[in-house]
C-alpha positions in Angstrom: 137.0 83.6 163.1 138.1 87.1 164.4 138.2 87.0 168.7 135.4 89.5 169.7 135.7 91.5 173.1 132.1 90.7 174.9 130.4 93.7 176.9 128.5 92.9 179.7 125.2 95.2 180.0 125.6 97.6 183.5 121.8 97.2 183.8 122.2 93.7 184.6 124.6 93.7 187.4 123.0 92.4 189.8 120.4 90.7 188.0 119.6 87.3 187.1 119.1 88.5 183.4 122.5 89.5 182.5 123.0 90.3 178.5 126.5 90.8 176.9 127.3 92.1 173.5 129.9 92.4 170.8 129.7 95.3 168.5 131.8 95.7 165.2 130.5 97.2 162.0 128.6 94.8 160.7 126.9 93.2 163.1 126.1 93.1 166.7 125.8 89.9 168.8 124.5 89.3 171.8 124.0 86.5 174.7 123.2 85.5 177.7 126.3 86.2 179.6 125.4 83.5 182.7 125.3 81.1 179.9 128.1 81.8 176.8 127.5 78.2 175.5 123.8 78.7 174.8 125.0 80.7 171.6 124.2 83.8 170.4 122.1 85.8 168.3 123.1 88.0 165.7 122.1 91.5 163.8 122.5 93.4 161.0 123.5 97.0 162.3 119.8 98.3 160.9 118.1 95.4 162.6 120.3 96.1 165.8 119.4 99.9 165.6 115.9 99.4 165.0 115.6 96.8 168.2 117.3 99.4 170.7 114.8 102.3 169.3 111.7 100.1 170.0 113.6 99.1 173.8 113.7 102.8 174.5 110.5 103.8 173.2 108.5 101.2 174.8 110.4 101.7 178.1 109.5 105.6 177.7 105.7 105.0 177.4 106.2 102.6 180.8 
């Protein structure tokens, strides 16, 4: 298993809902970063792209 370099979100800073990520180029995880050993979910880059396109989109019609 290769070591992966997790990314903590700067929109969740100071929140209670904190997300961190590992990006390489064929998939994307991500996690709750308060709580590594819950596991963590994976993507497909298409999946991953698709997900942060419907984030934005629906956070633009807000």
């Amino acid at each position: 298993m290769s070591t992966r370099t997790w990314i903590k979100s700067s929109k969740s800073q100071n929140s209670s809902g904190c997300v961190a990520l590992w990006i390489k180029p064929d998939s994307t995880g991500v996690r709750d970063s308060k709580n590594p050993a819950a596991g963590e979910l994976r993507f497909s880059p298409t999946v991953f792209a698709t997900f942060l396109r419907e984030v934005k989109e629906s956070n633009s019609s807000a």
